[in-house]
N, C-alpha and C positions, 0 to 999 in steps of 0.2 A: 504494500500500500504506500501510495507517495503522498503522505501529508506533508505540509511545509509548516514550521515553527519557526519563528527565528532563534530560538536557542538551540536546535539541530541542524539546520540547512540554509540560511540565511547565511550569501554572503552580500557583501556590498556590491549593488549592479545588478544584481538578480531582479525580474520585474518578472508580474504575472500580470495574463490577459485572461479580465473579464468581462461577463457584463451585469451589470447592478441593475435590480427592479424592485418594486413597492408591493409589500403586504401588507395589506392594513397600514398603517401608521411606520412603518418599520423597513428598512432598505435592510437587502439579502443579495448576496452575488453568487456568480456560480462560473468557473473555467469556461473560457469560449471554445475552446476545443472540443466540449461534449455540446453546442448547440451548431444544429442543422440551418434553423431559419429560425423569422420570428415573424407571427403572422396576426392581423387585427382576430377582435372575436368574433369568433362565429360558430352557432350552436351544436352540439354535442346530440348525436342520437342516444338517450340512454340504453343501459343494456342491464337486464333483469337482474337481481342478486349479485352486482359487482358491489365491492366494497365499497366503502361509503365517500374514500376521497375519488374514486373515477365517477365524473362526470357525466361520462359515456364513450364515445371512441367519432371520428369525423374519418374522411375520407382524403390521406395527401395524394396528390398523384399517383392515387391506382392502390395505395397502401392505407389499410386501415389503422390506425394506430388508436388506442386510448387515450383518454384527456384527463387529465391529475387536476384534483383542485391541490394546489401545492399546498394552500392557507391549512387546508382539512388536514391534511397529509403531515402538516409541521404541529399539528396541535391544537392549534389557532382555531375560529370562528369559520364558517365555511366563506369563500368568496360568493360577493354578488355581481356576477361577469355584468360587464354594461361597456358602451361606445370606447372608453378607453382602455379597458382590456388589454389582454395581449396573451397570444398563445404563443409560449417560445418551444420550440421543438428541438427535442432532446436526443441525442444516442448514445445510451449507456449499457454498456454491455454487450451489443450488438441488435440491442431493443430501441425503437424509435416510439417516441410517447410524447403530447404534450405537456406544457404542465400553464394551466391558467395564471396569470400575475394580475394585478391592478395596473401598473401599467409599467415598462420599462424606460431606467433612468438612464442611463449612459453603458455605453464600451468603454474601459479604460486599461491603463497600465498600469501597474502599482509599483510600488520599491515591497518586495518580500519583507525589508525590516518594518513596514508598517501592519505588519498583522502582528497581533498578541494570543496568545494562547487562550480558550473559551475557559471562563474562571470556575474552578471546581464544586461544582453546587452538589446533583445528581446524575443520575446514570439515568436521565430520561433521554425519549426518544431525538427530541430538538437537539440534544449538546452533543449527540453520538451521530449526528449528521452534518455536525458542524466542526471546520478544519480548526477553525480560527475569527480571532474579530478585526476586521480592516479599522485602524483608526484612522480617522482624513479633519482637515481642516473642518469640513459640513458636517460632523458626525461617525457613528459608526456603523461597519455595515455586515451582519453576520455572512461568512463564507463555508456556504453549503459542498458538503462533498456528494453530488450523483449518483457516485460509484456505492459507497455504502448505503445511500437511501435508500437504492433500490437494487441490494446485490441481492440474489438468489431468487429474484424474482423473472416470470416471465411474461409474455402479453399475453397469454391465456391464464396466466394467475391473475394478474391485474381486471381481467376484463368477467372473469366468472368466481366466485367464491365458491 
C-alpha cells in the first residue's frame, strides 16, 4: 500500500496530483490518477437491494457502472444530487464507478510536506479511508484513499446485496 506521511516519504519537491470537491460543508480530495472523467449530474437508474450508498448505476459509453453516494459511503448525511452536482468517475481496482460530490473544487499540486497525518481518534470507517489531512492556506482538506475504500469489492457487490 503507498500511503504518503510526511514522517515516512516526504521529501522536499515531492508534489501530489489531485482533485478536491465539497461534501456537505467539508473539502475531500482524492489522487487524479484513479479518476476517468468528471461528468455534471445526471440520474441514477436505481437497482433493487443495493446497498444503501449506491445510488443506482447510469450508462458511460456502453458500460454500466454504479453511482456511490460518497457522503453515504463516508458516514455523512446522504447527498441531495441537484444542478451543481458532479459525478467524478473513478477506477479502482480495475472497477469503474461513480461517486456523486456537491460539486468539484479544483485540480491541484500539492508539496507532500503539506499533508499531516489523520489525528488518532478511532478505528472508524472515515479515518481508515483516509491517507492524511492537506493543510492549505483556505483550510483543510481530508485525502481519501480509493484503493482501501473500496478494496475487495466488486461491481456486482456494489450493485446487489
Amino acid at each position: 500500500m503507498n500511503t504518503l506521511h510526511p514522517s515516512n516519504s516526504a521529501r522536499s519537491g515531492e508534489t501530489l496530483e489531485i482533485i478536491a470537491f465539497r461534501l456537505h460543508d467539508q473539502e475531500f480530495c482524492v489522487r487524479t490518477v484513479t479518476i476517468r472523467e468528471i461528468r455534471g449530474w445526471g440520474p441514477a437508474t436505481p437497482i433493487p437491494h443495493s446497498p444503501r450508498e449506491v445510488l443506482g448505476v447510469m450508462n458511460l459509453r456502453g458500460a454500466v457502472i454504479p453511482i456511490i453516494d460518497l457522503a453515504c459511503k463516508l458516514g455523512m448525511r446522504s447527498t441531495e444530487p441537484n444542478e451543481r452536482s458532479a459525478i467524478v468517475v473513478a477506477e479502482v481496482h480495475g472497477m469503474a464507478f461513480g461517486l456523486v460530490v456537491d460539486r468539484v473544487s479544483d485540480i491541484l499540486t500539492i508539496p507532500v510536506e503539506n499533508m499531516q497525518p489523520v489525528p488518532d481518534m478511532n478505528e472508524g470507517a472515515a479515518t481508515s479511508y483516509s491517507d492524511g489531512i492537506i493543510v492549505q492556506p483556505t483550510g483543510m482538506t481530508c485525502f481519501l484513499n480509493l484503493e482501501r475504500m473500496f478494496e475487495g469489492l466488486n461491481t456486482a457487490g456494489l450493485i446487489a446485496a
